[in-house]
C-alpha positions as CSV (number, residue, x, y, z in Angstrom):
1,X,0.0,0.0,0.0
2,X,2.6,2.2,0.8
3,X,4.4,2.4,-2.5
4,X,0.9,3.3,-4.4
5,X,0.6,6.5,-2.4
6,X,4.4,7.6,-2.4
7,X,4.8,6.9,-6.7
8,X,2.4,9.4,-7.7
9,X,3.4,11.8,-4.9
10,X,7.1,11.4,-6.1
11,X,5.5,11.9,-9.5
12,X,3.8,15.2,-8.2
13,X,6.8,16.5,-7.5
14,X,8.8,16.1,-10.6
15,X,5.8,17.2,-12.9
16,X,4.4,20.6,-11.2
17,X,7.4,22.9,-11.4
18,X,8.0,21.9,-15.4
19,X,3.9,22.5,-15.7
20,X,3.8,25.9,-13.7
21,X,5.9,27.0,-16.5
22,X,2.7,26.6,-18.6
23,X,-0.1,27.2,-16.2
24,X,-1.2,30.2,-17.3
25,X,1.6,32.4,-15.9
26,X,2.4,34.2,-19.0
27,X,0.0,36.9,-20.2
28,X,-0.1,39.7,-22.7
29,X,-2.0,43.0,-22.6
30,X,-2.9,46.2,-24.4
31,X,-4.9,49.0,-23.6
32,X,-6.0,49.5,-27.1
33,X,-6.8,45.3,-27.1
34,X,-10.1,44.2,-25.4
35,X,-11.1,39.9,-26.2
36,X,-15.2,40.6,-27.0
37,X,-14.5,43.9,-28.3
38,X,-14.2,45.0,-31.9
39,X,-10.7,46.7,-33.0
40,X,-10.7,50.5,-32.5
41,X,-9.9,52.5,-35.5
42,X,-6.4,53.1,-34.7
43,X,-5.6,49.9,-34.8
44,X,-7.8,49.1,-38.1
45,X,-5.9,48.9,-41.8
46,X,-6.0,51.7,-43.5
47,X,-6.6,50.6,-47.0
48,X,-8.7,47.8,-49.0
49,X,-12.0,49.5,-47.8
50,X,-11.2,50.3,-44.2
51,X,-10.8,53.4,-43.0
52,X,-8.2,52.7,-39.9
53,X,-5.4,54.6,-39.2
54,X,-3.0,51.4,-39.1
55,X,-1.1,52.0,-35.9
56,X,0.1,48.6,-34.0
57,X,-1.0,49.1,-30.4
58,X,0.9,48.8,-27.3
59,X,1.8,45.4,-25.7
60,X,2.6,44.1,-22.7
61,X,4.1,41.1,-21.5
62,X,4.7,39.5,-18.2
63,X,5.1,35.7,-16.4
64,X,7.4,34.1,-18.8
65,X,9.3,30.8,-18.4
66,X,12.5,31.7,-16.9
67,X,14.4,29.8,-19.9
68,X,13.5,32.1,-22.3
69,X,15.7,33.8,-24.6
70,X,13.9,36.3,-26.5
71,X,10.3,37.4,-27.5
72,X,8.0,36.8,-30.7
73,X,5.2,39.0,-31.5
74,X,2.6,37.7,-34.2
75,X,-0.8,39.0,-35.3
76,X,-2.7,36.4,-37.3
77,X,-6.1,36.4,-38.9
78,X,-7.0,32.2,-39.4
79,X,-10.8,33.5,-40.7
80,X,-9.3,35.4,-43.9
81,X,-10.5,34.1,-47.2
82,X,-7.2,32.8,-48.8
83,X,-7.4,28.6,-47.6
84,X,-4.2,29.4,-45.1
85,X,-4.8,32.9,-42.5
86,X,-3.2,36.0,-42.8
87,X,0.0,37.2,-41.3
88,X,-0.8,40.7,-40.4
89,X,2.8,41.4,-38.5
90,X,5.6,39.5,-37.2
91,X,8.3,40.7,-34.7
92,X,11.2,38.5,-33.9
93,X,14.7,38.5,-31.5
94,X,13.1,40.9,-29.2
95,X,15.7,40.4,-26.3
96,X,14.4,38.2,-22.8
97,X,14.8,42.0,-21.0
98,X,12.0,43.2,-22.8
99,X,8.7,43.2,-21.5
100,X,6.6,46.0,-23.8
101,X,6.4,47.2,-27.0
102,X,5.1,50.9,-27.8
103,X,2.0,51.9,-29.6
104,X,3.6,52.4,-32.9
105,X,6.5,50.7,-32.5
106,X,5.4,48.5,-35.5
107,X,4.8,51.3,-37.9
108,X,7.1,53.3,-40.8
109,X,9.9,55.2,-38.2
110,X,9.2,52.7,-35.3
111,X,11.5,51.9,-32.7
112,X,12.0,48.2,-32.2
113,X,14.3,47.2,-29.4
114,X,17.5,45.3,-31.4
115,X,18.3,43.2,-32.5
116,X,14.5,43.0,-32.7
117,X,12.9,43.1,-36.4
118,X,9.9,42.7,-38.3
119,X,9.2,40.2,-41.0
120,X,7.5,40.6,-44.1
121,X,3.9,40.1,-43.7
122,X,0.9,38.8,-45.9
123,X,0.5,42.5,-47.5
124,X,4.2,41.4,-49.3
125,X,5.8,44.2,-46.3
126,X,7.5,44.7,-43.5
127,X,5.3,46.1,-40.6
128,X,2.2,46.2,-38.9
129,X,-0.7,45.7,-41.0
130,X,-4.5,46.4,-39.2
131,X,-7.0,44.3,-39.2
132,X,-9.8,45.0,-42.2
133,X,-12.0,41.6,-43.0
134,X,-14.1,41.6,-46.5
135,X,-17.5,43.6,-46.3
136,X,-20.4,41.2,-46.1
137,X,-17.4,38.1,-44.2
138,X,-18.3,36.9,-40.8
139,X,-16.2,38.6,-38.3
140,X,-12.8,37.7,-38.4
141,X,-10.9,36.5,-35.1
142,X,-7.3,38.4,-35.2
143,X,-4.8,36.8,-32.4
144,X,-2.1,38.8,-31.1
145,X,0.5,36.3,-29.5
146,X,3.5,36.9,-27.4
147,X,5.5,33.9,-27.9
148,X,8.7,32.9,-25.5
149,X,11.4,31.6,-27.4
150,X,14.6,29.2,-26.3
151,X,16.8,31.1,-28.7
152,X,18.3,34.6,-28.8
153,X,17.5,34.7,-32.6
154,X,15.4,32.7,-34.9
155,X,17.3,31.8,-38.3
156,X,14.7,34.5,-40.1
157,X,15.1,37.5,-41.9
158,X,13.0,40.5,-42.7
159,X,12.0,38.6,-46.4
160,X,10.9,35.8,-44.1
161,X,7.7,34.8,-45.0
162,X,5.1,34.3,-42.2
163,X,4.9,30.4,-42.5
164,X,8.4,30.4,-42.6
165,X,8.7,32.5,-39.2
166,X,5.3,30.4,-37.7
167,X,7.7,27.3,-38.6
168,X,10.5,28.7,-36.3
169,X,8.2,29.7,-33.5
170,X,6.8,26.4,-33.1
171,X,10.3,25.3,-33.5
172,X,11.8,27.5,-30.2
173,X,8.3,27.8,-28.4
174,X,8.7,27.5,-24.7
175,X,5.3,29.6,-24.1
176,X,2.8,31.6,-25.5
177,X,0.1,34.2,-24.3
178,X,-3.0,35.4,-26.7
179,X,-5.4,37.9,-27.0
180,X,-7.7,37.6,-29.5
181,X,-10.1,40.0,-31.2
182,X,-13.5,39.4,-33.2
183,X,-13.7,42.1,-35.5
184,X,-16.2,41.8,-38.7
185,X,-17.8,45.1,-40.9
């Protein structure tokens, strides 16, 4: 009887400390983000209909696995009409120390931290690229994702592609923290 109750107690032991690392303790936030919201216009694409003013909000970041090596910042739309999402911007080799980046930072004259840079996104540019779903198409669900990395820098450039720099993520993922926004017109 005794050796039932002490193997998955000894088993409790090895197991929490490597899932607390994944229990929730990583979050992101924005104040221009709310989940059940719709995007606010600053935020929204300016261009192919939409009338936003294309500026990527602030983020912040906090509760990250002490392993990490660097930051990811993705914004994603897996709703868009083109059988694979849409890669609306893509920050990589933000160093471990940082824990925000700037409303703007994402636009023409933004500061990324370096060796921090952006990849090309599915509007064929470097940058942030707002959120603006097809008249008439359900709303959209756009996902802005802090990921923790295991590596300084991911083997991507600023011509990276976003499937190429979603490969490397998933590659060096030690965590990730969402917030997602419905957004239709």
């Amino acid at each position: 009887m005794r050796i039932k109750i002490i193997l998955p107690v000894t088993l409790l032991i090895f197991l929490v400390p490597a899932w607390s690392s994944f229990a929730g303790n990583f979050i992101l936030s924005s104040p221009q983000l709310s989940p059940g919201h719709p995007i606010q216009a600053d935020q929204m694409l300016n261009g192919f209909g939409c009338q936003g003013r294309n500026i990527s909000p602030e983020l912040h970041w906090s509760g990250e696995p002490g392993q990490t090596k660097s930051f990811a910042v993705t914004v994603y739309d897996p709703d868009a009409p083109t059988g694979s999402g849409w890669w609306h911007w893509l920050v990589i080799n933000i160093p471990a120390t940082i824990h925000t980046l700037p409303s703007g930072s994402g636009n023409p004259g933004g500061i990324l931290p370096p060796p921090g840079i952006q990849t090309r996104t599915d509007f064929g540019k470097l940058g942030y690229g707002g959120p603006c779903p097809p008249a008439g198409d359900p709303p959209h669900h756009y996902t802005f994702t802090i990921w923790a990395l295991d590596t300084e820098k991911l083997p991507s450039n600023p011509d990276s592609s976003g499937a190429m720099v979603g490969f490397f993520l998933h590659q060096h993922q030690l965590a990730k923290a969402e917030i997602t926004i419905v957004h239709g017109r």
